[in-house]
C-alpha positions in Angstrom: 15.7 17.4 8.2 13.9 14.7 8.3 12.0 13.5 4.9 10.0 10.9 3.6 9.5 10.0 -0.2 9.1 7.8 -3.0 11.6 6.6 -4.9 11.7 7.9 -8.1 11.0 5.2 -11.1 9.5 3.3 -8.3 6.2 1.2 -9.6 3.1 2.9 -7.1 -0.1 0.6 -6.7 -3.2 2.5 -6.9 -6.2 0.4 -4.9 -9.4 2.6 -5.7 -11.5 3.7 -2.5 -15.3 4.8 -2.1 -15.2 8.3 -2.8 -12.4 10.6 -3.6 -9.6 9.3 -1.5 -7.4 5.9 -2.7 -4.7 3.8 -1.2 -1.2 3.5 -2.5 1.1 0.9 -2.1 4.9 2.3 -3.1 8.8 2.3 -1.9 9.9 5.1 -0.4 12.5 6.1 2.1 12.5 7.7 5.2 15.8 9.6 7.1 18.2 7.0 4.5 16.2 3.8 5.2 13.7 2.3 2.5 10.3 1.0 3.1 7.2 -0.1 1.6 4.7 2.3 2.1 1.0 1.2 2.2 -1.0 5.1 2.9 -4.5 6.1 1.9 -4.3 9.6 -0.1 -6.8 11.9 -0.6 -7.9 14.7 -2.9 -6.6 18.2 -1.4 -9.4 20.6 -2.1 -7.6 23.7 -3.0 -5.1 22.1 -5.5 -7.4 19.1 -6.7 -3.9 17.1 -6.3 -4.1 13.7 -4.2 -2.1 14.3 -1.4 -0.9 11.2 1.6 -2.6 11.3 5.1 -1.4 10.1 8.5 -3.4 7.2 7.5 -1.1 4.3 6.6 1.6 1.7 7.7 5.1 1.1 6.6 7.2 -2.2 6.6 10.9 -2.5 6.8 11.8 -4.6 3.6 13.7 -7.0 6.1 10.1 -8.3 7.0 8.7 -8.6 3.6 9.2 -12.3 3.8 7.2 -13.0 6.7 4.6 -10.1 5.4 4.2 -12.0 2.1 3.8 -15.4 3.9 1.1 -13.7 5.7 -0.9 -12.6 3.0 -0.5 -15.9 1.2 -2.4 -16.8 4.5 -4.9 -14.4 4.4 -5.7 -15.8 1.1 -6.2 -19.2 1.8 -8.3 -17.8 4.7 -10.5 -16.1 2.5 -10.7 -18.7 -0.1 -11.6 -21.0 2.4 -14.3 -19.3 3.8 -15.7 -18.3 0.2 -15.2 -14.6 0.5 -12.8 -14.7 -2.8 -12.3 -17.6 -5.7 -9.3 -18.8 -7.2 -7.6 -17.2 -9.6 -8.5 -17.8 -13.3 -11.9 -19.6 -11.9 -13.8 -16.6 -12.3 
């Protein structure tokens, strides 16, 4: 069967959304192969408990290299074009 989840004593990053859903950021595994797991959950009515959509992406941890190199380029992007400040300036 095949079956996705997180790994357990895994650290899970909670980014807070508009509303009642939220995105998580988290290692899990899918048919014996890890991944990072970036999904938007939501709240499912009738057990209150949050709950992961289709919504998301996952990265093999073979490109997290070149996925962190491009968000330290997103960053200078955005600093550069004064949509965020340096850290520790603010």
């Amino acid at each position: 069967m095949n079956r996705a989840y997180s790994h357990p004593g895994s650290p899970t990053f909670v980014i807070p959304k508009i509303g009642h859903d939220e995105r998580r950021v988290s290692l899990a595994e899918f048919n014996g192969h890890p991944y990072v797991d970036l999904r938007i959950h939501f709240r499912d009515a009738e057990s209150g408990e949050m709950r992961p959509s289709r919504k998301g992406v996952t990265i093999s941890p073979a490109y997290r290299p070149r996925f962190r190199q491009g968000l330290v380029q997103l960053d200078g992007a955005l600093r550069a074009h004064g949509l965020i400040e340096d850290e520790g300036s603010g």
